[in-house]
BAFI-3210 file (N, C-alpha, C; in Angstrom, 3 decimals, decimal comma, padded with zeros to 6 digits):
// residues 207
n [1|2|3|4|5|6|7|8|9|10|11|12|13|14|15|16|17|18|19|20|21|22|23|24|25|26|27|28|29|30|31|32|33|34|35|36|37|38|39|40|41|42|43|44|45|46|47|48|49|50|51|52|53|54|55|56|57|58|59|60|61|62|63|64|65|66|67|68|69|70|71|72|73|74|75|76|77|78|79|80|81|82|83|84|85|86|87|88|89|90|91|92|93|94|95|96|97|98|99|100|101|102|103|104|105|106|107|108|109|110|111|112|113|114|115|116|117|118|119|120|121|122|123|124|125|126|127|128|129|130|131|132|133|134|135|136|137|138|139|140|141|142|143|144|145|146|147|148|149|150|151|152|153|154|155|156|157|158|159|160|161|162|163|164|165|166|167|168|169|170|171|172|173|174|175|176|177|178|179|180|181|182|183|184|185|186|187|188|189|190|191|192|193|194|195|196|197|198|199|200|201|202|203|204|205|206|207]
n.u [032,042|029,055|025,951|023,914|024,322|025,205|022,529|020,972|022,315|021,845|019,034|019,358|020,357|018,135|016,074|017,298|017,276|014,607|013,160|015,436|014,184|011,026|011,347|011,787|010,110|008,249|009,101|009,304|006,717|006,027|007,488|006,925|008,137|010,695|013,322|016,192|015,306|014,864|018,054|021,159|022,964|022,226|021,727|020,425|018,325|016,984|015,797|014,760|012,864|010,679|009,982|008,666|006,947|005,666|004,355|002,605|001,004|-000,547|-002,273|-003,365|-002,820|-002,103|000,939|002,216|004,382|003,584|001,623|002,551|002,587|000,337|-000,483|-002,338|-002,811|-002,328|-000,864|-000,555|001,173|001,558|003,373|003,693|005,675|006,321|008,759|007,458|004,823|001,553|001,271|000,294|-000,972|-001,288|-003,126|-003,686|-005,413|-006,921|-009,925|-012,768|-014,601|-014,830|-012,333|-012,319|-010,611|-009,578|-009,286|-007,492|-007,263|-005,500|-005,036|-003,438|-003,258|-000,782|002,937|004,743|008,032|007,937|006,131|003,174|-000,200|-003,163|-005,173|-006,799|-008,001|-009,934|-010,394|-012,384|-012,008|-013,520|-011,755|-012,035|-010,943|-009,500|-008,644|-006,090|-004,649|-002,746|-001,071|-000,232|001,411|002,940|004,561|005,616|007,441|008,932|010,526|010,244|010,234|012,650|013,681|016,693|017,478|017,761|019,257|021,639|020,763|019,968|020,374|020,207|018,796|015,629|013,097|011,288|010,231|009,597|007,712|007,679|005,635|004,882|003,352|002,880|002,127|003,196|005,407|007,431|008,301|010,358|010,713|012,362|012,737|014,366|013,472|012,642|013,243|013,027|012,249|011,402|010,039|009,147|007,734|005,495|004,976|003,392|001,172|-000,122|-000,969|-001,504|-002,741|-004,381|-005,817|-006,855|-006,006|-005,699|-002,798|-001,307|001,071|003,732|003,865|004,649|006,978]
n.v [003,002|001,689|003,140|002,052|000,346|002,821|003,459|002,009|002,077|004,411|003,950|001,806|003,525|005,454|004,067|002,785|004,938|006,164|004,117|004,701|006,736|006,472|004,792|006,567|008,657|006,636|006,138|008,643|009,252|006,791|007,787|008,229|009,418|012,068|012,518|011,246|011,301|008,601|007,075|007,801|006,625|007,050|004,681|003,078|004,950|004,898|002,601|001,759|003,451|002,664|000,328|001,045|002,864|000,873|-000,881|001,239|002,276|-000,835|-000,196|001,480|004,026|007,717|009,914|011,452|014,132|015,892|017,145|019,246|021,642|022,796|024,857|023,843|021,699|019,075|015,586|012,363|009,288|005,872|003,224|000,066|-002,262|-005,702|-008,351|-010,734|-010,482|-009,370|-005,851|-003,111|000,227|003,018|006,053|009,260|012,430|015,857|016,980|019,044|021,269|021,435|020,455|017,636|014,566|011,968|008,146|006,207|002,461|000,281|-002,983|-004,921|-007,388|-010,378|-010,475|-007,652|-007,653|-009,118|-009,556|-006,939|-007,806|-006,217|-003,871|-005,716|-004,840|-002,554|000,606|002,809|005,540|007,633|009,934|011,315|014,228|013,772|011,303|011,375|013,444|011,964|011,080|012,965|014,258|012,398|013,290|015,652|015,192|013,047|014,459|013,750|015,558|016,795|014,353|012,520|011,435|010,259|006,687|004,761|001,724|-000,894|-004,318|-007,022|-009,024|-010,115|-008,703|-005,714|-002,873|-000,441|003,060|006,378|008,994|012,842|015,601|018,863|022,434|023,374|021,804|018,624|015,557|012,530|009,318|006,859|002,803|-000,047|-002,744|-001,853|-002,136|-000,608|003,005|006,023|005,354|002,733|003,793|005,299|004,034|001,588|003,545|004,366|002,067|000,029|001,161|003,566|002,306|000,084|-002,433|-006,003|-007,752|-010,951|-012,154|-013,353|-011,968|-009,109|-007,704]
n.w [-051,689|-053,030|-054,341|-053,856|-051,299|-049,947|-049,392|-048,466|-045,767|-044,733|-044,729|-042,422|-040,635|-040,124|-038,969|-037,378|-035,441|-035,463|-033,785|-031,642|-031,071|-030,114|-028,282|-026,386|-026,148|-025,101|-022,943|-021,504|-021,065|-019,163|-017,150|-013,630|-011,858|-011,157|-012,361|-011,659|-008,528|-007,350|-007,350|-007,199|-009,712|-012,973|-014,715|-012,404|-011,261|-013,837|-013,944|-012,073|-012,307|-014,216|-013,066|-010,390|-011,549|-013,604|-011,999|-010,462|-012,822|-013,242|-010,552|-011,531|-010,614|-010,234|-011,490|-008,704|-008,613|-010,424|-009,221|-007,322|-008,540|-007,931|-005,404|-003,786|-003,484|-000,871|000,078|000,223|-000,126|-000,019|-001,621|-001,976|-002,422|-002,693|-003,390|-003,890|-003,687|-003,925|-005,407|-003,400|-002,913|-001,053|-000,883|000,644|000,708|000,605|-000,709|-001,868|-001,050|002,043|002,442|002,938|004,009|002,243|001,445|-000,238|-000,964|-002,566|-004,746|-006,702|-009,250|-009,418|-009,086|-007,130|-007,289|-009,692|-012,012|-012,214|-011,802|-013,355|-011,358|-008,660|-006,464|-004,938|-002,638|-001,115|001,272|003,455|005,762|009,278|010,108|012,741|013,435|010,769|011,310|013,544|011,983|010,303|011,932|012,581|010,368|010,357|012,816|012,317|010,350|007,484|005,226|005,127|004,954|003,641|000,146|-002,987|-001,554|-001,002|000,121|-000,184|000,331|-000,485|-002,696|-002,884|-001,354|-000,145|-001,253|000,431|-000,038|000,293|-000,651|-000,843|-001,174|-000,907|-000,263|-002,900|-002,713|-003,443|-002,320|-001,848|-000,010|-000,219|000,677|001,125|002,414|005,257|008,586|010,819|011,049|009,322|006,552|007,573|009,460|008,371|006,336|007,453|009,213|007,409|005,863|007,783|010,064|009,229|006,764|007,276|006,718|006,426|007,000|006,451|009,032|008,028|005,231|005,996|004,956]
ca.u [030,745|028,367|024,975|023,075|025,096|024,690|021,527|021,057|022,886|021,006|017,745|019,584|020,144|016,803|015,576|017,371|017,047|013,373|013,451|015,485|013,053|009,574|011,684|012,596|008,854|007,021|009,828|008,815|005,050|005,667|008,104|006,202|009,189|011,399|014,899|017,404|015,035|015,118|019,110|022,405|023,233|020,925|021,227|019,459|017,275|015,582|015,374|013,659|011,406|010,426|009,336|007,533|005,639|004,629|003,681|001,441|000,011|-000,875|-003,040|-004,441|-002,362|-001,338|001,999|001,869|004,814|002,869|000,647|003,103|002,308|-000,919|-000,046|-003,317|-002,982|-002,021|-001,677|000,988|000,858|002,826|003,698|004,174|006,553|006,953|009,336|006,403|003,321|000,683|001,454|-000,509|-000,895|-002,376|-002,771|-004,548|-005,213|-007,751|-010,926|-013,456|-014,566|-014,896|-011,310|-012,128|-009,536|-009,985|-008,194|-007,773|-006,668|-005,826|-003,960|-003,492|-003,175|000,452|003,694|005,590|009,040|008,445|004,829|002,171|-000,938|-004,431|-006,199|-007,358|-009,292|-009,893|-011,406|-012,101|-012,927|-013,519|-011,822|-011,905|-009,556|-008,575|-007,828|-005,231|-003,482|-001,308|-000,069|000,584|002,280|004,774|005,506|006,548|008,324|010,396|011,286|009,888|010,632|013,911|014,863|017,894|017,057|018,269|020,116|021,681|020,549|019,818|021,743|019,858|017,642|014,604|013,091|010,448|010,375|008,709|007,752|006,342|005,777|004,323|002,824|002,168|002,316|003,709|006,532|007,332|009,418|009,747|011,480|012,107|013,775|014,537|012,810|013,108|013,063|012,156|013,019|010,595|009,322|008,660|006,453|004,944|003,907|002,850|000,406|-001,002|-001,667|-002,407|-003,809|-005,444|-006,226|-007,221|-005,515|-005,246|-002,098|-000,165|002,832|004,761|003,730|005,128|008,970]
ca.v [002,413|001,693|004,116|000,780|000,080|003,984|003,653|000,961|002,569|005,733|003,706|001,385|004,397|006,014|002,956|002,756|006,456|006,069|003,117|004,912|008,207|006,063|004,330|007,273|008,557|005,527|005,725|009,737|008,911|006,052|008,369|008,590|010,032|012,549|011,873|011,266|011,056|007,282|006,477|008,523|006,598|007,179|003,406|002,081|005,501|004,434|000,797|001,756|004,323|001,654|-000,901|001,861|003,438|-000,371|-000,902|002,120|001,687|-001,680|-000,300|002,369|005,101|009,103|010,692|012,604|015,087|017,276|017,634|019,893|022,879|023,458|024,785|023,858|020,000|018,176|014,352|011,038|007,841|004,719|002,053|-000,954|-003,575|-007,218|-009,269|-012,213|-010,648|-008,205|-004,413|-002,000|001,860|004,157|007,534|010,154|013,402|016,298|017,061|019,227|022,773|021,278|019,811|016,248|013,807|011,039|007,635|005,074|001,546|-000,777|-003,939|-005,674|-008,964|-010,873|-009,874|-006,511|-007,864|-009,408|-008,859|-006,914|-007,774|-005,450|-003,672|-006,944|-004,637|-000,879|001,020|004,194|005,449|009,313|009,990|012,502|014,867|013,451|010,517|012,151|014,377|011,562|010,623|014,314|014,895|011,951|013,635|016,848|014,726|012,027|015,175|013,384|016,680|016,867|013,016|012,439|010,503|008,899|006,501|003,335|000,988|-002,345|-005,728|-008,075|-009,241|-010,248|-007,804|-005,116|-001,641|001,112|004,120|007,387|010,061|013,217|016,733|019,909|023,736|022,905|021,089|016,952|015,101|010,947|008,401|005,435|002,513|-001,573|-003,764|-001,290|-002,824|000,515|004,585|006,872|004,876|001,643|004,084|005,958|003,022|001,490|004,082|004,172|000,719|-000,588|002,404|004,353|001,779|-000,721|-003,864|-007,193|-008,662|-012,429|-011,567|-013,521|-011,560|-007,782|-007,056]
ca.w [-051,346|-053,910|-054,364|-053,540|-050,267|-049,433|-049,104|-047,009|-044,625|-044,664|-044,321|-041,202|-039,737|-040,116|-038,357|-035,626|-034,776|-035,109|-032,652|-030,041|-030,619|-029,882|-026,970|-025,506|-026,325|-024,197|-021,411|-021,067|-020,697|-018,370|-016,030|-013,171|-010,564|-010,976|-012,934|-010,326|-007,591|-007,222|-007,325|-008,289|-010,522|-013,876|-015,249|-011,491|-011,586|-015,241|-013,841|-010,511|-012,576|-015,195|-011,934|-009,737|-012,630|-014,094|-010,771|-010,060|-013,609|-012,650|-009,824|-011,780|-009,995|-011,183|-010,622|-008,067|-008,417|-010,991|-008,628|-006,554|-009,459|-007,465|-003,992|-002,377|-003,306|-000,208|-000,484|000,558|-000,903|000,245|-002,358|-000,892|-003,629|-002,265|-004,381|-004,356|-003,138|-004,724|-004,804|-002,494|-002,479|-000,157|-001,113|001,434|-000,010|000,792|-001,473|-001,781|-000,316|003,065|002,523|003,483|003,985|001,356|001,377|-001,832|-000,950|-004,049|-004,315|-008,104|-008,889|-009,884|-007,067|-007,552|-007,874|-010,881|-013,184|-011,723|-012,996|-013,245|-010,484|-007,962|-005,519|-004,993|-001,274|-001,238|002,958|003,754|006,909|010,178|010,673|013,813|012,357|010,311|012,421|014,039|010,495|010,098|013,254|012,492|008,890|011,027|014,056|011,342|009,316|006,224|004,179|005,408|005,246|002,681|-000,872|-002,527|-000,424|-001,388|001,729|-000,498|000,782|-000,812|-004,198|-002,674|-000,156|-000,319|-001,348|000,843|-001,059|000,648|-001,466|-000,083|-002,250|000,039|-000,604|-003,846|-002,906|-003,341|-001,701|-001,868|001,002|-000,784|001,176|001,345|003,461|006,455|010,342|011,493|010,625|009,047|005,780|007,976|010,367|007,917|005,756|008,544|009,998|006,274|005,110|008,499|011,116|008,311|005,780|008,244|005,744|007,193|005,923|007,293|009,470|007,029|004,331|006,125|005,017]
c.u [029,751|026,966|023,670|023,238|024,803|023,186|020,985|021,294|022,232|019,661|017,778|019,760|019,372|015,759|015,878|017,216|015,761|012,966|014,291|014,109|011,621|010,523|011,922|011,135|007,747|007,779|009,332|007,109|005,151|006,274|007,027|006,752|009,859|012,487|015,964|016,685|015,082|016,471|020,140|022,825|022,241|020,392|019,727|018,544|016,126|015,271|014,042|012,209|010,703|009,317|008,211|006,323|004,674|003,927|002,372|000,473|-000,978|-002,146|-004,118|-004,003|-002,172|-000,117|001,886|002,953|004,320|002,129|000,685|003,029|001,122|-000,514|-001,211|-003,611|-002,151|-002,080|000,321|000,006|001,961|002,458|004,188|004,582|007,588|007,396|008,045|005,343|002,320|001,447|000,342|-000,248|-001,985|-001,953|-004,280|-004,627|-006,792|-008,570|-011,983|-013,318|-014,295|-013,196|-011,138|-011,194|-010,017|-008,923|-008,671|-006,790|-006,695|-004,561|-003,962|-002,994|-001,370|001,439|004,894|006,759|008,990|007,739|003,888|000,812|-002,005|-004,787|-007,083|-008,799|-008,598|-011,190|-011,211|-013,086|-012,267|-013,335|-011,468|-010,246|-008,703|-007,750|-006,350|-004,383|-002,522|-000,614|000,543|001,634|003,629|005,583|005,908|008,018|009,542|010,893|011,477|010,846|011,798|014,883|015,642|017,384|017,477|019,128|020,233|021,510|020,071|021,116|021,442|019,192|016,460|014,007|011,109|010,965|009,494|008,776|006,705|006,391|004,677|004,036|002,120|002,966|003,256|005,158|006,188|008,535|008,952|010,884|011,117|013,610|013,606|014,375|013,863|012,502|012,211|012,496|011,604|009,354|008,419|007,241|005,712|004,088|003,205|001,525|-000,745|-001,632|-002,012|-003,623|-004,953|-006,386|-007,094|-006,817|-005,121|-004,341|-000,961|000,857|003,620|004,934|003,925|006,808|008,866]
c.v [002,722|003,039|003,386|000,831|001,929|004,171|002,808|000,888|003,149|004,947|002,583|002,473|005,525|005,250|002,757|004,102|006,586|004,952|003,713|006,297|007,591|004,958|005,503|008,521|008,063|005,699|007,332|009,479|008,099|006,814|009,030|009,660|011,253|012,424|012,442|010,746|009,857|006,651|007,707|008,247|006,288|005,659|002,842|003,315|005,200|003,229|001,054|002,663|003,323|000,784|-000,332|002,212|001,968|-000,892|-000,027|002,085|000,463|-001,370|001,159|004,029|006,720|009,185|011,708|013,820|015,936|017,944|019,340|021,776|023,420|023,496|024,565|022,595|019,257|016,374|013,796|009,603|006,947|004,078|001,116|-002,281|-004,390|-007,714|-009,867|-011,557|-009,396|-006,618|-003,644|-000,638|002,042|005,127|008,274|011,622|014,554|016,940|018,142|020,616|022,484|020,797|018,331|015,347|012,202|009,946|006,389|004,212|000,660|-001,895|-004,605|-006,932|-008,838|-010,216|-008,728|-006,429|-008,265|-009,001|-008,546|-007,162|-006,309|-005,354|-004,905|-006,380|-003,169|-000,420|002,021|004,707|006,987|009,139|011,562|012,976|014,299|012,093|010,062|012,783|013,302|011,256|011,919|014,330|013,786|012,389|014,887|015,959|014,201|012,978|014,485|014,920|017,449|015,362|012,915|011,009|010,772|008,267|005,114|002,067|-000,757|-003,429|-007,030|-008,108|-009,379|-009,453|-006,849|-003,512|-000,584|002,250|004,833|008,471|011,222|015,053|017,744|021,399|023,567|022,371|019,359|016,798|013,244|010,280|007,049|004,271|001,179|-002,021|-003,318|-002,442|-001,705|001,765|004,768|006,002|003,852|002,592|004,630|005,128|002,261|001,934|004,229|003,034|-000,111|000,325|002,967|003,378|000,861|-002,281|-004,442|-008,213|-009,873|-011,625|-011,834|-012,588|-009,644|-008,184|-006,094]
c.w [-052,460|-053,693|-053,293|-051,281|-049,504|-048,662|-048,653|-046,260|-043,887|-043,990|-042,405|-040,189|-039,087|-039,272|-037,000|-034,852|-034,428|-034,484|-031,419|-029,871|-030,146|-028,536|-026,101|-025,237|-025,289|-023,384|-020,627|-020,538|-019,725|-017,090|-015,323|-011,646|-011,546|-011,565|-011,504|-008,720|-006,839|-007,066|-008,102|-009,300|-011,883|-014,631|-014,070|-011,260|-012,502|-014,653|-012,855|-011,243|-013,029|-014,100|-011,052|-010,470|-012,908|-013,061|-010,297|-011,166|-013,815|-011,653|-009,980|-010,560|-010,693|-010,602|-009,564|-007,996|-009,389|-010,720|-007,944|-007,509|-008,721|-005,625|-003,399|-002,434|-001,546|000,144|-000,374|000,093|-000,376|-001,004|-001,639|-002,222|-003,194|-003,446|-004,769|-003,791|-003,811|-004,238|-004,398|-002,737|-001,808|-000,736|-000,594|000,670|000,406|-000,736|-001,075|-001,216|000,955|003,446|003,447|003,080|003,173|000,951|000,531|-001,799|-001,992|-003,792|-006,131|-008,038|-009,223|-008,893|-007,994|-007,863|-009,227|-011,990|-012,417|-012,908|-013,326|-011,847|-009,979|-007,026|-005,139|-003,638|-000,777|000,718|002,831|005,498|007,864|010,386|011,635|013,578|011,847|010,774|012,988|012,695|010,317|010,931|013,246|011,258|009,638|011,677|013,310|010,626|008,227|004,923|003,691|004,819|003,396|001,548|-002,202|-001,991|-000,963|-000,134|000,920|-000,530|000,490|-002,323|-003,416|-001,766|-000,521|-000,571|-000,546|000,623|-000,281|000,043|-001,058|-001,398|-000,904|-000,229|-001,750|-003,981|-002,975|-002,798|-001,663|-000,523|000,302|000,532|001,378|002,298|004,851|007,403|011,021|010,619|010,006|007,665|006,517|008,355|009,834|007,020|006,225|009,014|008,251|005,742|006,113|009,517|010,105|007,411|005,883|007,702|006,777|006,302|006,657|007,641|008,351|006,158|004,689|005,921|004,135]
res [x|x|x|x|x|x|x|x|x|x|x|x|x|x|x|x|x|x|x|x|x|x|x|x|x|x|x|x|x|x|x|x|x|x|x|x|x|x|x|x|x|x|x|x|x|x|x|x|x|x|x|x|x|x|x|x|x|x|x|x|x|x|x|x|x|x|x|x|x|x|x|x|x|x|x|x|x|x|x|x|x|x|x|x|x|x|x|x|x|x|x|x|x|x|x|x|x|x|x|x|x|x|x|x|x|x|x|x|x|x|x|x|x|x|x|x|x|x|x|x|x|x|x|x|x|x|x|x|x|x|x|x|x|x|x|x|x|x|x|x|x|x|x|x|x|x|x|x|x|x|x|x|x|x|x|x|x|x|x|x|x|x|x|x|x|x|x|x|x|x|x|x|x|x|x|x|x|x|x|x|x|x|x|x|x|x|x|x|x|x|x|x|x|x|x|x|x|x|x|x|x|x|x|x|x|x|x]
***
């Protein structure tokens, strides 16, 4: 091999190395889960991170498992990702000396299966303890902290994703799960984006 040809090599392979290192760079910054937490197997883990994260960036979200470094954060968030329809989060979380319960509804434009767009609409409501407490009392009862994840339960392409992700005495824990009927995500996303949140959304438009 010529000197010429040597070094053309050298510089193709300086290239592509510095192309996977600034991919591998922007995919660390965008990881907004956990590695593994999302799927056993690591190809449909990076995929699902990739979609959740562009999703929560989309609505102007944080991660919340770094949160779990501070044991006096308490705080759940649903994600709510329709194939065709805008993405939603709730995320409840206590604030302040008084430890008031503080809840931040957002919805962005474009539909979560495929491109979300920008932050559409953002509603921020301070609520009573009492309130609160039945949402608590079903994250004891469903054994949220307990329930098993990941779990392969998808039987279709088109569907919805329900995402509850939960931060208390410095632990995390997430329940992710495909256009549930019922079980713990349904009721939990549920009691957040309609009881708590108070969102008015078309029948059609719940799976």
């Amino acid at each position: 091999m010529s000197a010429r040809s040597s070094a053309r090599s050298f510089s193709l392979r300086a290239v592509a190395l510095y192309v996977l290192l600034i991919s591998a760079i922007c995919f660390a910054q965008e990881r907004m889960f956990p590695r593994g937490y999302l799927d056993t197997a690591s190809d449909v883990d990076i995929f699902k991170n990739r979609w959740y994260s562009g999703n929560l960036k989309a609505l102007q979200e944080p991660a919340l498992y770094p949160m779990a470094k501070d044991k006096s954060v308490e705080c759940y968030r649903f994600l709510w990702l329709r194939s065709f329809n805008h993405p939603i989060s709730v995320r409840i979380y206590r604030q302040g000396k008084d430890h008031q319960w503080i809840l931040k509804l957002k919805i962005a434009g474009g539909a979560a299966g495929f491109h979300p767009h920008s932050l559409m609409e953002e509603e921020t409501m301070h609520l009573r303890d009492a309130n609160v407490q039945g949402f608590l009392s079903q994250i004891e009862s469903l054994g949220f902290w307990k329930a098993p994840n990941p779990i392969n339960d998808q039987t279709g392409t088109d569907g919805s994703q329900w995402i509850i992700e939960g931060v208390k005495g410095g632990n995390y824990h997430i329940v992710d799960r495909w256009s549930p009927k019922s079980g713990i995500a349904r009721e939990l996303g549920w009691q957040l984006v309609f009881d708590l949140g108070g969102l008015e959304v078309p029948k059609q438009e719940i799976y």
